[in-house]
N, C-alpha and C positions, 0 to 999 in steps of 0.2 A: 526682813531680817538679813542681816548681811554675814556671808560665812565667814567663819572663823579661815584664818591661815595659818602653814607650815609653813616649816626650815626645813630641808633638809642639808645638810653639808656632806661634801663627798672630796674623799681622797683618794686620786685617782692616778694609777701609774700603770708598768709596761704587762705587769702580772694580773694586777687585780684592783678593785674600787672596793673603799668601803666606806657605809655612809651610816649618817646619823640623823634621825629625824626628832625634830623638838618642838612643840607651841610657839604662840607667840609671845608666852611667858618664859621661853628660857628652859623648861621642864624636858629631857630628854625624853622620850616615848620610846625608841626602841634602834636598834641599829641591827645591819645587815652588810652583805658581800656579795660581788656578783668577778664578771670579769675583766680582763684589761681596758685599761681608759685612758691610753696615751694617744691624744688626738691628732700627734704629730704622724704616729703609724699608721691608725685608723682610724681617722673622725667620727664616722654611720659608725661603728665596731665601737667606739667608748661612748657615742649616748644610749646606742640600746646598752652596755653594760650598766649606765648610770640607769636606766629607767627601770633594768630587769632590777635592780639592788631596793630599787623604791620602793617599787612594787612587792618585795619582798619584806620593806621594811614595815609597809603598812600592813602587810596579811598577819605580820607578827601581834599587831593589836588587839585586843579583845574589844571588838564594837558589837550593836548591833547594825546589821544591813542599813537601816535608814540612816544612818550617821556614820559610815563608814570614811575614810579621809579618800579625795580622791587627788589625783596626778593636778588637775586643774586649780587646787587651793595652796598649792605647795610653791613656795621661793626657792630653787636653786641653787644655794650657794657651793662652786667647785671649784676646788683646788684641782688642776689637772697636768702632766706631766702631758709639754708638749706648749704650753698657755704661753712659752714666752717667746715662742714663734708666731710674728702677727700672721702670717698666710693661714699657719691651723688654723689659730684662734680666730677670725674673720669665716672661717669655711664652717667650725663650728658651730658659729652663733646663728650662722644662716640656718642651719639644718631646721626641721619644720620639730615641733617639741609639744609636749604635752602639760608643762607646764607654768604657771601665772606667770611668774618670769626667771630669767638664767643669769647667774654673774657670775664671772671666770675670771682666778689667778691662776697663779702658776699651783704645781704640788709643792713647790718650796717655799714660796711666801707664807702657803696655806700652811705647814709645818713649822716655821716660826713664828706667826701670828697665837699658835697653838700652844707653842711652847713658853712662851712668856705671856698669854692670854691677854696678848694684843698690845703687852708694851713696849717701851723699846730694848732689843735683844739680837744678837748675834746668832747663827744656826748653821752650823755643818753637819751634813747628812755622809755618810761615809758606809758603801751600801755597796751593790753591784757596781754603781756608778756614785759620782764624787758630783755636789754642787756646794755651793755656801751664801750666806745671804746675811745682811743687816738690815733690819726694821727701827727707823729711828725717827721721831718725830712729837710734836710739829717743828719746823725750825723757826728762829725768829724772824728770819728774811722772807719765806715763802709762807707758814703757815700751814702746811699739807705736808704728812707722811710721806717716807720717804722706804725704797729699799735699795741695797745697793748690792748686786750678785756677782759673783766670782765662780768663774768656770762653770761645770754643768752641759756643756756644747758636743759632747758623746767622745765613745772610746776613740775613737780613730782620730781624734784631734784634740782629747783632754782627756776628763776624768779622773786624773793622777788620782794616787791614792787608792782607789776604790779597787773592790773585787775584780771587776775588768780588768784593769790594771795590771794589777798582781798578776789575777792568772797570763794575759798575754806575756808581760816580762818574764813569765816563768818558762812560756815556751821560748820564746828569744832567745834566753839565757841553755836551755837545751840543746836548742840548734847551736846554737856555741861549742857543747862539749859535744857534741857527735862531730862537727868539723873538729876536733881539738884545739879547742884555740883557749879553754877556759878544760878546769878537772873538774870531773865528776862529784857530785852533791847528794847527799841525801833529796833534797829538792831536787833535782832529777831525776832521779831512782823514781820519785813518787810521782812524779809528770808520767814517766814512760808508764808505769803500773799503773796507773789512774784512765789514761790515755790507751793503753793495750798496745804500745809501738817499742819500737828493737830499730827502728833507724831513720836517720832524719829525711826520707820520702816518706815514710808509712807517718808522720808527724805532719808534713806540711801536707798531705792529705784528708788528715784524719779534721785540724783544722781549720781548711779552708773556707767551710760555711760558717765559721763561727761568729757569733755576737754578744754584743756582752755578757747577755745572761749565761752562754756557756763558758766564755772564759772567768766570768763570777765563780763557774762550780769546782774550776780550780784552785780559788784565790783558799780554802780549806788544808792544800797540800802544804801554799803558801807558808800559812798559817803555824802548822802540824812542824813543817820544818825550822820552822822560826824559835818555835818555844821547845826543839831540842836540840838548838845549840848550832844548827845550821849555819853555817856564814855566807854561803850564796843567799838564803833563806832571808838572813839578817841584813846584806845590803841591800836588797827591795823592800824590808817593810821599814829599814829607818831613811829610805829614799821619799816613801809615802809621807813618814813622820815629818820628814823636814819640806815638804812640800804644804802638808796640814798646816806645818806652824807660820810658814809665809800668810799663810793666808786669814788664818785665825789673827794673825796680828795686822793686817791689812783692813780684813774688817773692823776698826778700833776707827779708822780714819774713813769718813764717810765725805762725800764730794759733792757741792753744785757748778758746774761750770768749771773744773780747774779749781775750785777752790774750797777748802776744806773748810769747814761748818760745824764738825766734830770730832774729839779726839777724845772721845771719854775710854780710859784705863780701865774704867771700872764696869763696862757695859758686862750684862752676865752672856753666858756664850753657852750653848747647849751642840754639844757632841753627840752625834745620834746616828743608827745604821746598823748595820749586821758586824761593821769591822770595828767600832767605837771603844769597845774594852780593848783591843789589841792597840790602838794607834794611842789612846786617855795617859797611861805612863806613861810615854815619848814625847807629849807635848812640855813646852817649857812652864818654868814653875807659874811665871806672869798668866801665862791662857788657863793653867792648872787653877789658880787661883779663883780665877772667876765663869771656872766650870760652875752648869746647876741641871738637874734634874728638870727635863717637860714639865709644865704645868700644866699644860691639855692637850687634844689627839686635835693633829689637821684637821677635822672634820668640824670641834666647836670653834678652832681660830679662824675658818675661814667663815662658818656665821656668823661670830658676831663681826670682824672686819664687814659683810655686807648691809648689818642692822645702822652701823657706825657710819658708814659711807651715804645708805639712803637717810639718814638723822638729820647731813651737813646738807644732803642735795634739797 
């Protein structure tokens, strides 16, 4: 008698993984959370996360002991933050594993595949950190799916847009009016109070360790300041705005080689992330138009992309 197999799918980033386990029919069984699974930071640190989540997801089952699912009947399918760096992804695949076998995209592929439950769709994530992506395919020339990403390459050299973002620019702009060179904001007022600092040493101190995720925890003051009337507040988030909409309309045009293969207007576009209602007004009416709500979580779009992959192979 030959066992039965699992799915599980995992959505995995800087905070935390969450996964979803399913038959081989497609039937979700039960889903679960464990910890961070960016393999770019911690490789060993996101598969135990991915294995403790498993392991959690299957204790959530009501079996009896003889037929319980184990690690060994289960397919891997992960979306991971970190996947579109080949050195992670190579160091990760290496690591010794417990189960039948493992396929890794990125967390943003695995988010758009989700979002339009695998067909072809546009995806900006707008979050601590800023990536975007186009899943389009087949084409008539190649035949194989295609994705095409924009930005995603961390705060210190991208991100625009995103929480990071924000909150850094908001300390920039601080440091600005403690030298006087820029007046005082509401948005300042709520940095230094947010922040607990009275002068620009006790700030590039307070600072110095910081990484995205702390400057994310300011992008709220951002925010706060934005929507009363702010105007330092408002030139960083309609700086974000018009950076979103470069690239929301950039993903329209999809490329092989130099050469453009796609220009569909009408591709749908899903806006997604912690900061998506504040940036959703300020996009132009063209990307407003062919905004659409997720149609499933990372977790099923990166399943069934591995069902569909192993079908062709």
């Amino acid at each position: 008698m030959v066992d039965q197999s699992y799915y599980i799918g995992v959505d995995g980033g800087g905070t935390h993984c969450r996964v979803q386990l399913e038959d081989e029919q497609g039937n979700v069984l039960s889903c679960a959370e464990a910890g961070p699974a960016n393999m770019m930071t911690n490789t060993a640190g996101a598969m135990q996360s991915i294995i403790r989540a498993s392991e959690k997801a299957i204790s959530a089952i009501s079996r009896p002991a003889k037929s319980a699912i184990t690690l060994n009947q289960i397919h891997l399918a992960a979306g991971l933050a970190g996947a579109n760096i080949p050195s992670a992804l190579n160091e990760f695949l290496n690591l010794h594993h417990p189960y039948k076998s493992i396929s890794v995209i990125s967390d943003l592929h695995a988010a758009c595949l989700g979002a339009h439950n695998g067909q072809s769709g546009a995806l900006i994530i707008c979050g601590t950190g800023s990536a975007a992506t186009v899943f389009t395919g087949p084409s008539t020339s190649t035949n194989s799916h295609r994705f095409n990403d924009k930005g995603g390459y961390g705060l210190s050299i991208s991100d625009n847009a995103s929480g990071g973002w924000l909150g850094l620019e908001a300390v920039k702009q601080s440091l600005l009016v403690f030298d006087e060179l820029i007046p005082k904001s509401l948005l300042f007022t709520s940095v230094c109070d947010r922040l607990a600092v009275t002068n620009a040493h006790q700030l590039v101190t307070k600072v110095a360790g910081f990484k995205g995720k702390e400057f994310g925890a300011l992008a709220p003051c951002v925010v706060a300041a934005y929507e009363k009337g702010c105007p330092a507040a408002k030139v960083l988030i309609e700086q974000g705005a018009s950076y979103l909409n470069g690239v929301g309309e950039a993903l329209t045009c999809n490329r092989i080689d130099d050469k453009a293969f796609s220009n569909d207007q009408d591709l749908p576009l899903c806006l997604v992330g912690g900061l998506s209602h504040v940036y959703q007004p300020l996009l132009s009416a063209g990307l407003q138009a062919r905004l659409v709500e997720p149609k499933s979580s990372p977790q099923a779009g990166v399943i069934q992309y591995v069902k569909q992959q192993a079908a062709l192979a």
